[in-house]
C-alpha positions as CSV (number, residue, x, y, z in Angstrom):
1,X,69.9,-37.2,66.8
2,X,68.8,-34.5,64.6
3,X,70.4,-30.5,64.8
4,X,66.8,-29.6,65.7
5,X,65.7,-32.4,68.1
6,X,68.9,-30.9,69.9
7,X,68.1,-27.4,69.6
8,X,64.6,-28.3,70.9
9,X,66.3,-29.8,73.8
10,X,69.1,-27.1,74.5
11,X,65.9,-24.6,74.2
12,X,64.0,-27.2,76.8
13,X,66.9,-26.8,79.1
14,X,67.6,-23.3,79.2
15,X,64.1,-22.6,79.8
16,X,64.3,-25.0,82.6
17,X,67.7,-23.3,83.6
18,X,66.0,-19.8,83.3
19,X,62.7,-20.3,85.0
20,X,65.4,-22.6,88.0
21,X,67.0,-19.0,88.5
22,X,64.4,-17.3,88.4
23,X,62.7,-19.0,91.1
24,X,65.9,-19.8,93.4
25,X,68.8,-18.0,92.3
26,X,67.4,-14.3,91.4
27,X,65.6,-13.4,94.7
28,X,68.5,-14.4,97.1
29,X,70.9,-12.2,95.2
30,X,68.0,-9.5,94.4
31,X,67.8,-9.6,98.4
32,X,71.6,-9.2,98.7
33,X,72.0,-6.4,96.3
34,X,68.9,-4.4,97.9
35,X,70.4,-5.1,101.7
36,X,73.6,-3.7,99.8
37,X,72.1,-0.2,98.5
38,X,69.8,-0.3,101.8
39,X,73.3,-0.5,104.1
40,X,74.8,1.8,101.1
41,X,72.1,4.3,101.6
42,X,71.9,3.9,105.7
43,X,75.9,4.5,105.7
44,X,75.5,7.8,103.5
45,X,73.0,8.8,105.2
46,X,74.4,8.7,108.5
47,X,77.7,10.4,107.1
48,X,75.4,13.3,106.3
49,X,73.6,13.3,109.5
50,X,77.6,12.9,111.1
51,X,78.4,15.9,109.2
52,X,75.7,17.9,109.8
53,X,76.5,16.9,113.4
54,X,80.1,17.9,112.7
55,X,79.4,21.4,111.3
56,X,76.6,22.0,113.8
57,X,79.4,21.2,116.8
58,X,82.0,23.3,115.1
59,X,79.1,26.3,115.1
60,X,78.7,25.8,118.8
61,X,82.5,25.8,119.2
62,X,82.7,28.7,117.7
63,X,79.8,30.5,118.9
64,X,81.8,29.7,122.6
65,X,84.6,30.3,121.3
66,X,83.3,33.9,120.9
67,X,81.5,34.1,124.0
68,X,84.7,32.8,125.8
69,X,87.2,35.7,124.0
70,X,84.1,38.1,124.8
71,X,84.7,37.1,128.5
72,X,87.8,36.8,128.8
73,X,88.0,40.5,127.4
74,X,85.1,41.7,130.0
75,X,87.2,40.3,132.8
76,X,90.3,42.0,131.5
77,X,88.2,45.1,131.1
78,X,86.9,45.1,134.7
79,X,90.2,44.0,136.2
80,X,91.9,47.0,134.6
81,X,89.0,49.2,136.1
82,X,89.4,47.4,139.2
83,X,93.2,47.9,139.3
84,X,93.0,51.6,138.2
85,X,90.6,52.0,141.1
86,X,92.7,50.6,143.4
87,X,95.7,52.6,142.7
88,X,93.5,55.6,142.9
89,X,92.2,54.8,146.2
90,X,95.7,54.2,147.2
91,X,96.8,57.6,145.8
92,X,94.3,59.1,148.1
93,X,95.1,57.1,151.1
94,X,98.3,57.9,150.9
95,X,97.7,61.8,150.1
96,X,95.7,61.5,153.6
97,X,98.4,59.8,155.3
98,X,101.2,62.4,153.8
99,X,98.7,65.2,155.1
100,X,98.0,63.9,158.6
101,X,101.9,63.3,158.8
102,X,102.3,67.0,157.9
103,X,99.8,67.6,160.1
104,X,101.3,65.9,163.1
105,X,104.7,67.0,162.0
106,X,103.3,70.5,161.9
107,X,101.5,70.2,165.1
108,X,104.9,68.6,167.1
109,X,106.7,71.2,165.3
110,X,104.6,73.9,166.7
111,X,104.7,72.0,170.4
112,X,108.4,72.0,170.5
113,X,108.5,76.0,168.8
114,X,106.2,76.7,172.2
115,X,109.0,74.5,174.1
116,X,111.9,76.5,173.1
117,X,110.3,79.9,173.2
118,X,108.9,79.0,176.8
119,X,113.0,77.8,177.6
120,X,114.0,80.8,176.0
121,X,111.5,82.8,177.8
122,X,112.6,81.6,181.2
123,X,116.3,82.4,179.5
124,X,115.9,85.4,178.8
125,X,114.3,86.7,182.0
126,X,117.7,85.2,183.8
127,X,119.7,87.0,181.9
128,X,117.9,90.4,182.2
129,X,117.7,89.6,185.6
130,X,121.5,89.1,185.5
131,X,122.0,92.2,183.4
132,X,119.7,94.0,185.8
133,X,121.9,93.1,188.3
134,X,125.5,93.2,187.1
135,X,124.2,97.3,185.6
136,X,123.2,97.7,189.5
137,X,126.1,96.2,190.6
138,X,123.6,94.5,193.2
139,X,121.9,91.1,193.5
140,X,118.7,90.6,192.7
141,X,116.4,88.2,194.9
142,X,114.3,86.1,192.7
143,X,112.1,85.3,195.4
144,X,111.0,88.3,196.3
145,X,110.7,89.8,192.3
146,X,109.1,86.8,191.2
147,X,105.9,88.6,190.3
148,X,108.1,91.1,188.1
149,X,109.9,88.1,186.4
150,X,106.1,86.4,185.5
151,X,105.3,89.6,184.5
152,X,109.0,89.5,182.7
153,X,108.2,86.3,180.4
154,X,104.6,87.1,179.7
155,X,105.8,90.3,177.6
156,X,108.3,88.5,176.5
């Protein structure tokens, strides 16, 4: 065989070989490489959309976040005002208390100052009646003076 009869058939062949890829090879593993970049593309897309996702949670965290220290500072706001109100109402509670324990203390008080000055009253009237009598040397009938003696601790 001639150099060109060979060439002619090497060329014959690789045609035959280029057009046989072409036709059964190419497509399959055209197909494969598209499905590739299509699952490339789908996966980098959804890591986006996942990130997006991600960032847009981590706002919403944070916006709660806030809304939660906003709160929780509210609460602790109104349970001071709360607890200062308290104390005040039991500052005046017990103001009224201490006063109407004065009050009573000041009203027994005055109850058993009437008690002894009626005791010392009735006393006092014995003993002028005995100092009447021992400066008359004479007794002195209660009975019968009891008018003067009422008249005696009224003045008194």
């Amino acid at each position: 065989m001639s150099i060109t009869a060979t060439l002619i058939f090497q060329m014959i062949v690789f045609l035959i070989l280029v057009w046989f890829t072409m036709k059964f090879i190419w497509p399959p593993i055209t197909a494969a490489l598209d499905e590739r970049a299509r699952k490339i593309a789908d996966g980098l897309s959804a890591a986006d959309k996942a990130k997006a996702e991600l960032s847009n949670a981590n706002r919403r965290a944070e916006e709660q976040l806030s809304t939660a220290r906003v709160q929780a500072t509210q609460r602790l706001a109104d349970a001071e005002r709360l607890a200062q109100t308290m104390v005040e109402e039991a500052k005046i509670r017990a103001s009224e208390e201490g006063a109407k324990i004065i009050a009573a203390a000041k009203a027994e008080a005055g109850q058993e100052s009437a008690k002894a000055r009626e005791i010392l009253r009735g006393e006092l009237g014995a003993l002028a009646v005995k100092g009447a009598e021992q400066i008359l040397k004479r007794e002195i009938n209660a009975g019968v003076h009891a008018e003067l003696l009422t008249r005696l601790k009224a003045e008194l």
